[in-house]
Every structure is written in C-alpha cells, then in structure tokens.
N, C-alpha and C positions, 0 to 999 in steps of 0.2 A: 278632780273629775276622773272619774274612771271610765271604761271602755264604752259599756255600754250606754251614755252619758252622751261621749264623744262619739258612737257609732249613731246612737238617736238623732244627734244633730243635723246629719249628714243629709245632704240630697237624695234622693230615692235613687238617682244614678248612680252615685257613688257608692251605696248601699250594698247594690245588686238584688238580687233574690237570693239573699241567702236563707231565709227564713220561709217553712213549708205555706203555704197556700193553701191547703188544705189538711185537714187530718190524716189522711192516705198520701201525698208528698213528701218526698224523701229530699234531702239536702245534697246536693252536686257540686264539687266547687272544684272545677280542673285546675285552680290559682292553688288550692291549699298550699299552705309553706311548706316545704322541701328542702333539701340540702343544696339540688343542683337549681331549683331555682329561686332561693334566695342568693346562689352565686350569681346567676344568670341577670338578676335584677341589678343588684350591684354594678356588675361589671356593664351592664346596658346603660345605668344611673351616672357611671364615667368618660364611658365613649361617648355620650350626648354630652357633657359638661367641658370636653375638650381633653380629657386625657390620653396619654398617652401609652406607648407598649411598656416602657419603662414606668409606669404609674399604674398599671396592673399587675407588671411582676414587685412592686413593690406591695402593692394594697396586700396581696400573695404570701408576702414574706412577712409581714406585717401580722397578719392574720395568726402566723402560726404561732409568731412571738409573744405576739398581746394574749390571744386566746390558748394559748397551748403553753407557753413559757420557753418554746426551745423553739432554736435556730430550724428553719426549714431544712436545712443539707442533716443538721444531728436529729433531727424528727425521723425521717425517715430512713438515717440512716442505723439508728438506734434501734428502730422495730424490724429490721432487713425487708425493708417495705420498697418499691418502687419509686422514686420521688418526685413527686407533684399529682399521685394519682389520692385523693379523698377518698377515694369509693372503701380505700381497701385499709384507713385508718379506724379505731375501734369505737364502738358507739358515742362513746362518752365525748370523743373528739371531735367526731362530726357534728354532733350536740353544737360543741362550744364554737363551731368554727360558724355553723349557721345561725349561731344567736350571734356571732360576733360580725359578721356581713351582712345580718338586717340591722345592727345597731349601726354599722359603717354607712349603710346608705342613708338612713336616717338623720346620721349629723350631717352628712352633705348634705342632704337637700336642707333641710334647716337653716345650716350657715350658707346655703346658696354657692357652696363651692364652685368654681370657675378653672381650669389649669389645673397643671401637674402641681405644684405647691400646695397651695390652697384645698386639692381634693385630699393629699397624704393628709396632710395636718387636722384634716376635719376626721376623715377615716381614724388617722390614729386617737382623735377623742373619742369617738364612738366604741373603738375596739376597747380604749382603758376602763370605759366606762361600763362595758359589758363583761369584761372578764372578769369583776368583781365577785359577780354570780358563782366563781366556779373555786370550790375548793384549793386547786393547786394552786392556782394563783396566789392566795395568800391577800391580806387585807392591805 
C-alpha cells in the first residue's frame, strides 16, 4: 500500500484540508515536516510515554550515532561546531537527523513503547532502520 492508499483511507479528520478546495486555493500546512519539529514530535512522543531526562539525552546521542555514524562530543567536535546546537550542522545532517527522529517516533509508537528501556530500544530500531537511507552509513 502506498501513501496515498493509506492517506485515502483516513477520516476526513485526520486528513485535514490539505488538498485545494477550489482551483484558486492555495495549500497551508503550519505542520509541514521540519527539522525542529520532527525533534519536537519525538521528544513530546516520549515525555507523554514516561520517559525521562536521561532517555532524551540518550534518544540525542543515539541520533547522532545511528544517523550520523559518530559519537555526539567527536561530531561536534570534529566540525569546531558548538555541541548540541543542529541548527549549525551541514544540510545533509540535518537531513539525516530528521528522517532519523520521524523514524524514531514512529517505532515507538508502533511498538507502543512505555519507559526509559523500552522507548531507547524501539527508537534505536527506528534510527538503524533509517540510516540505511544514507550513504555513510554503509549497508
């Protein structure tokens, strides 16, 4: 099944209006995916599931390792970047950081993760399974 398949299916609620109404309507979606708010989904997707401060800087570390291949402190410190600031890492890794935190929320909720255990280990399937996608990573 593909998207639009699975998008057709859906309740008209769930839908929203994304689609013009008329010939002169224009498409608005203040939701479109983002860097800072596919973080912000995620990290909202955990703090409602029960996790913890230690279970965000982990999702964190995680992220950069799965999606990026290097440790967060030699990420940042390899590029003489600030550490922990996204905004200021290079397209391609922001890329990979936000296809890899909408895959991480997505296995949560899937596997209905609950707790600091149970959210890493679903997140970290989501992240292995996303950074496929990305050259350095390697197969």
């Amino acid at each position: 099944m593909g998207f639009l398949e699975y998008w057709r299916n859906q309740e008209m609620d769930e839908q929203g209006s994304l689609l013009p109404t008329e010939e002169s309507s224009t498409i608005i979606d203040h939701t479109e995916p983002s860097r800072k708010l596919s973080y912000g989904q995620l990290h909202d997707e955990v703090k409602e599931r029960g996790g913890t401060r230690r279970t965000h800087a982990s999702l964190n570390n995680m992220a950069n390792e799965q999606m990026l291949g290097e440790a967060t402190s030699d990420l940042y410190q390899g590029m003489n970047l600030r550490q922990g600031d996204r905004g200021q890492l290079p397209t391609e890794a922001k890329e990979a950081l936000m296809t890899g935190d909408i895959a991480a929320r997505h296995q949560i909720v899937t596997d209905d993760a609950q707790g600091h255990y149970p959210i890493v280990q679903s997140a970290r399937k989501g992240y292995r399974k996303a950074s496929r996608l990305f050259p350095w990573n390697g197969e």
